[in-house]
C-alpha positions in Angstrom: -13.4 -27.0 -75.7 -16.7 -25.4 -74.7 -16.3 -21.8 -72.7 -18.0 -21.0 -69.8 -21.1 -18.7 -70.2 -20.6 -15.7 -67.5 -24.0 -15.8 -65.3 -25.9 -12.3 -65.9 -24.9 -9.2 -63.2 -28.3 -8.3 -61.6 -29.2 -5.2 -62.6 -29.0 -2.4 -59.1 -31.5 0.1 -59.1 -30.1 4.0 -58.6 -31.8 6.2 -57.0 -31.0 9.5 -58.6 -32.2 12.2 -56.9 -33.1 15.4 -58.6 -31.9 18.9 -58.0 -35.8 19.6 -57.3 -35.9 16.9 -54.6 -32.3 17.7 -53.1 -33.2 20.8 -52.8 -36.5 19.9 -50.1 -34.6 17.1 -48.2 -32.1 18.3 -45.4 -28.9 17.0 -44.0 -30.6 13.8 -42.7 -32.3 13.1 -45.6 -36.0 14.4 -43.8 -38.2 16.6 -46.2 -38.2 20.0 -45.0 -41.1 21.9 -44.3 -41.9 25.5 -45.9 -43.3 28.2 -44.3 -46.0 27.5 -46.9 -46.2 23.6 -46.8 -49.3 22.1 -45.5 -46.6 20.1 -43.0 -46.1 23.3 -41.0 -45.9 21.9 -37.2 -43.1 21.4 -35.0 -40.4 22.4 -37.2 -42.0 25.4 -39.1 -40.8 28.5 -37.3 -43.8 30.7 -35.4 -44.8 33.8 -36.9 -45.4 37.4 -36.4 -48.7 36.6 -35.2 -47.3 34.4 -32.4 -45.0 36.6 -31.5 -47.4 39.4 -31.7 -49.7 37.2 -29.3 -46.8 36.1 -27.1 -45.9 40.2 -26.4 -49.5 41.4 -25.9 -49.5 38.7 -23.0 -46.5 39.2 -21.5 -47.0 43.7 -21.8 -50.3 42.3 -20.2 -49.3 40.8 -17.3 -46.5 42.9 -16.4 -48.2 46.2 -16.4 -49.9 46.1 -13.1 -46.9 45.6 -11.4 -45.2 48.3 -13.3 -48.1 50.6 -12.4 -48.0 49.7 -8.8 -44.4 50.9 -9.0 -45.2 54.2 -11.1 -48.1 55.0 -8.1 -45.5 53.9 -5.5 -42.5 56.2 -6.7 -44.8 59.2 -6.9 -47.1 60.8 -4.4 -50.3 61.0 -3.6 -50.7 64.6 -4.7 -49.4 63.6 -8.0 -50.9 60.7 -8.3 -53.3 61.7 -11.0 -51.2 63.9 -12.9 -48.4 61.8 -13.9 -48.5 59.2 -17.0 -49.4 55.6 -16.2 -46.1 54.7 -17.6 -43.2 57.5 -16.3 -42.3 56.3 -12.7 -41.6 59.2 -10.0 -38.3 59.8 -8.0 -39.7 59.3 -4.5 -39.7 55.3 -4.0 -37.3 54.9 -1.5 -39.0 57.7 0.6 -42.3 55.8 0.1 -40.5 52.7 1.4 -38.9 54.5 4.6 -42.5 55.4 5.4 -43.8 51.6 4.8 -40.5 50.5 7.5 -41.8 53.0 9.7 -45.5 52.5 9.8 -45.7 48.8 10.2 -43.7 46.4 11.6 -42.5 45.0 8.3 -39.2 42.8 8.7 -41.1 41.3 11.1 -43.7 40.8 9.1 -41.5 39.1 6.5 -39.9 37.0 8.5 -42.7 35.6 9.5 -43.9 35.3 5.4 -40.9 33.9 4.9 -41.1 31.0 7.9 -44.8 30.2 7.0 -44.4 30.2 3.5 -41.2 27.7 3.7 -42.8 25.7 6.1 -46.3 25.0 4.3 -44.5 24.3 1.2 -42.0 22.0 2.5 -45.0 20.3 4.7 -46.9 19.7 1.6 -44.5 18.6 -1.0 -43.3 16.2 1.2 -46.7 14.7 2.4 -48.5 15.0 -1.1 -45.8 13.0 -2.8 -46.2 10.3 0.3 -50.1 10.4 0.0 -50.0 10.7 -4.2 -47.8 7.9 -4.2 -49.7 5.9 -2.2 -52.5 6.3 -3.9 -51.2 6.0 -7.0 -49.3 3.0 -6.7 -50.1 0.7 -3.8 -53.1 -1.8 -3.5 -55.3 -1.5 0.2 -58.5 -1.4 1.0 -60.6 1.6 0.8 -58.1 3.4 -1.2 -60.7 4.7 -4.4 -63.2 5.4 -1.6 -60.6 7.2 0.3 -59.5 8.9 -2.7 -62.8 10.2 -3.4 -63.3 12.3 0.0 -60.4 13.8 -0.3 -61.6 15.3 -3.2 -65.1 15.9 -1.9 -63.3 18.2 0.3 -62.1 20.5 -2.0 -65.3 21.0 -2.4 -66.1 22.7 0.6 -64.9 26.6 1.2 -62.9 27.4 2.9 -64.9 29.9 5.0 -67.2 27.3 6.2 -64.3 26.0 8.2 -63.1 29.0 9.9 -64.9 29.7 12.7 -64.8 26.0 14.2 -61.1 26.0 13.1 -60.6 29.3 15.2 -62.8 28.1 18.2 -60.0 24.9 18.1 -56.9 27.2 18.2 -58.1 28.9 20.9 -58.5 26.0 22.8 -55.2 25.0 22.0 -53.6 28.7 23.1 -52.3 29.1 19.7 -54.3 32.3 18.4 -51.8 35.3 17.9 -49.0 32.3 17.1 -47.8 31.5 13.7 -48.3 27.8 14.5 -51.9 28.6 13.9 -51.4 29.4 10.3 -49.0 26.7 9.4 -50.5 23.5 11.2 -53.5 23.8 9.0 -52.6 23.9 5.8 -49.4 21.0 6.6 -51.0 19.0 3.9 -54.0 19.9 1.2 -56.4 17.9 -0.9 -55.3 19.6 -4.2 -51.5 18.5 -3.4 -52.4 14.4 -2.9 -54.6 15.0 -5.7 -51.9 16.7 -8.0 -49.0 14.4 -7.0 -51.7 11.2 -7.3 -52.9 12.0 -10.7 -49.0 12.7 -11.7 -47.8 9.4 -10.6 -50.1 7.2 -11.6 -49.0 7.2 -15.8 -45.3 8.5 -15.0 -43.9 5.5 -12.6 -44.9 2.2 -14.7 -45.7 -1.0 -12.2 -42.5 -3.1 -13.6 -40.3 -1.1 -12.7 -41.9 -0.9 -9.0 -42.2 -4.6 -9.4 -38.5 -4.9 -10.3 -37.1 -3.1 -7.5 -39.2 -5.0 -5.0 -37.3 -8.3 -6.6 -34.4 -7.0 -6.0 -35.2 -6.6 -2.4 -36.3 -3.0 -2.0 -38.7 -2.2 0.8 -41.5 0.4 0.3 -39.7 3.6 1.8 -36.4 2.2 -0.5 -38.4 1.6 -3.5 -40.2 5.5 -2.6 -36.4 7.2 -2.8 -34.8 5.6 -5.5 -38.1 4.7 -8.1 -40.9 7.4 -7.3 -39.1 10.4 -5.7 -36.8 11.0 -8.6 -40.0 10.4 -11.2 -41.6 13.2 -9.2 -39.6 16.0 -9.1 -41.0 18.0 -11.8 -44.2 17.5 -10.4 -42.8 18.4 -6.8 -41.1 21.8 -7.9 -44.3 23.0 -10.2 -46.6 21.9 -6.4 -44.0 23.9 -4.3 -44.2 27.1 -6.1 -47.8 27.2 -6.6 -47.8 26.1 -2.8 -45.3 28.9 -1.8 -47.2 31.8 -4.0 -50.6 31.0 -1.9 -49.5 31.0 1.3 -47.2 34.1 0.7 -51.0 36.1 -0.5 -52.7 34.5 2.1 -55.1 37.1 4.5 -57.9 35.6 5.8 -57.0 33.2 7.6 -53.7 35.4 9.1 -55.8 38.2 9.5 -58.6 36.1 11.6 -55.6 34.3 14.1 -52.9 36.8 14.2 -52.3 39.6 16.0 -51.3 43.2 15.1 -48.3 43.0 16.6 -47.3 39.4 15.2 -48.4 39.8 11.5 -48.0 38.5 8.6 -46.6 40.4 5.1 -50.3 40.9 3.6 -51.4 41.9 7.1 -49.7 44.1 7.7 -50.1 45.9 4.5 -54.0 46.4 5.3 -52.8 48.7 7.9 -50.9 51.1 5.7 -54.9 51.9 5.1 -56.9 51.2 8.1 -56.5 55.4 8.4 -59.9 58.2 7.2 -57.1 58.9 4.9 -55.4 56.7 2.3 -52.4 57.4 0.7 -52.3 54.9 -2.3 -48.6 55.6 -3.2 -47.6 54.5 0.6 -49.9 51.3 0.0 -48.6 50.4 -3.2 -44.6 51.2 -1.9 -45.6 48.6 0.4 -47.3 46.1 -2.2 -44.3 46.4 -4.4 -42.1 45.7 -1.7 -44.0 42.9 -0.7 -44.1 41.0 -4.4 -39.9 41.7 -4.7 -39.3 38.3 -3.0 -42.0 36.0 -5.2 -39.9 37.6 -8.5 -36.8 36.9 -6.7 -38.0 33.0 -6.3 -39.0 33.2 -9.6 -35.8 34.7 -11.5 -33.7 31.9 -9.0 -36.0 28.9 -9.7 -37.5 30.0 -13.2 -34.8 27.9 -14.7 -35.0 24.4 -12.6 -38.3 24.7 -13.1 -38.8 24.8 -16.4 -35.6 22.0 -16.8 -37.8 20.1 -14.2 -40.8 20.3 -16.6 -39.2 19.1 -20.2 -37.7 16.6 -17.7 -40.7 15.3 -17.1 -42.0 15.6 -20.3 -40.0 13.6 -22.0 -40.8 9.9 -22.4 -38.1 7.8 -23.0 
């Protein structure tokens, strides 16, 4: 009786980590990266130097506007004795002057129309134009493409005085139609929304909807419009902020008693004398609506832009 020979157990490798090596892997099992690793990138923490940085730019850009409102709450008398950085108690006495010299609610209710209208004009057809050019075969279209950027070329300027003779023709000069129809659409926005489009919607998925039946206007709302929010919120603000600060242009076609925010500001010191803490009352009062837009859309538009930024 012969007994059966057991067959040999493969030997199984164990990998025994060592305290030294446990220690540098986290959680998942990823080496972690010291402060003074040569990995240091996205998940070393930044350092007194960027936060140093980071400060000096944000003490930077906030100190004019707090020195407007230091030169605003004081007077003009004591304009160049008090510190840059101690505000005065005479801002809202400053502001009742502003209300009374110029016709300001006016004035921002007129901001406030031209400025919505201009940026909804342009977000809407810059994402039509971008899209277009982006993403839909015709002829023409890089030739076309490439005037509209020769125009932004041109200034500005060069265009006002045949662009006044036309509103005058029209019977539009002292109306705010002549500021808004315009500036309805602008080269940089079809050139923005364009260069945005063309990597961010891929021609599959375009080709895809069209097989399931889509039209163009369908495939526009439910493939490229969402894909171009970001892109639409980051063009809206930057639209809004410019025609908010515009003054040319309002100053050329409007008149004093139709104004604009910024135009009516230049009369606070069209006098012999200037009194700077008036002027910068009215400045300051002027810039409390942008930082209002920005505190209420800060936050969708920075969600907007990761949004964007991530590629899935």
């Amino acid at each position: 009786m012969t007994t059966a020979t057991p067959e040999p157990v493969p030997a199984v490798e164990v990998d025994v980590v060592s305290p030294d090596r446990r220690e540098k892997v986290d959680k998942y099992g990823r080496p972690r990266r010291g402060r003074g690793s040569g990995n240091a990138g996205l998940g070393s923490r930044p350092g007194f130097l960027t936060y140093g940085l980071l400060a000096a730019f944000v003490i930077g850009g906030a100190y004019p506007l707090w020195w407007s409102y230091v030169v605003a709450s004081g007077t003009n008398a004591t304009r160049g004795e008090t510190l840059p950085l101690i505000p005065g108690g005479n801002f809202l006495a400053n502001a009742a002057q502003v209300l009374d010299a110029i016709p300001f609610w006016l004035a921002l209710w007129n901001s406030i129309v031209i400025s919505s209208t201009i940026t909804i004009s342009v977000v809407t057809f810059s994402t039509l134009a971008g899209y277009a050019f982006a993403k839909l075969r015709f002829r023409g279209r890089d030739g076309l493409m490439i005037f509209v950027i020769a125009t932004m070329a041109i200034p500005t300027q060069l265009g006002i005085i045949p662009l006044f003779m036309v509103m005058r023709e029209l019977g539009w000069t002292g109306e705010i139609g002549a500021v808004i129809v315009p500036t309805l659409v602008t080269a940089f926005g079809v050139f923005f929304m364009r260069q945005y489009l063309v990597d961010v919607i891929p021609d599959e998925l375009i080709e895809a909807a069209r097989v399931d039946g889509a039209n163009q206007i369908r495939t526009f709302f439910h493939v490229a419009l969402p894909a171009a929010r970001p892109a639409m919120a980051i063009l809206g603000l930057f639209t809004f902020m410019m025609a908010w600060t515009d003054y040319l242009w309002p100053l050329i076609v409007l008149s004093p008693t139709n104004p604009t925010l910024q135009t009516a500001l230049s009369q606070l010191q069209s006098g012999y004398y200037i009194d700077y803490s008036i002027v910068l009352a009215g400045a300051v009062m002027a810039t409390i609506p942008l930082l209002i837009l920005f505190v209420v859309a800060g936050k969708q538009l920075i969600s907007g832009i990761m949004a964007g930024a991530v590629k899935g």
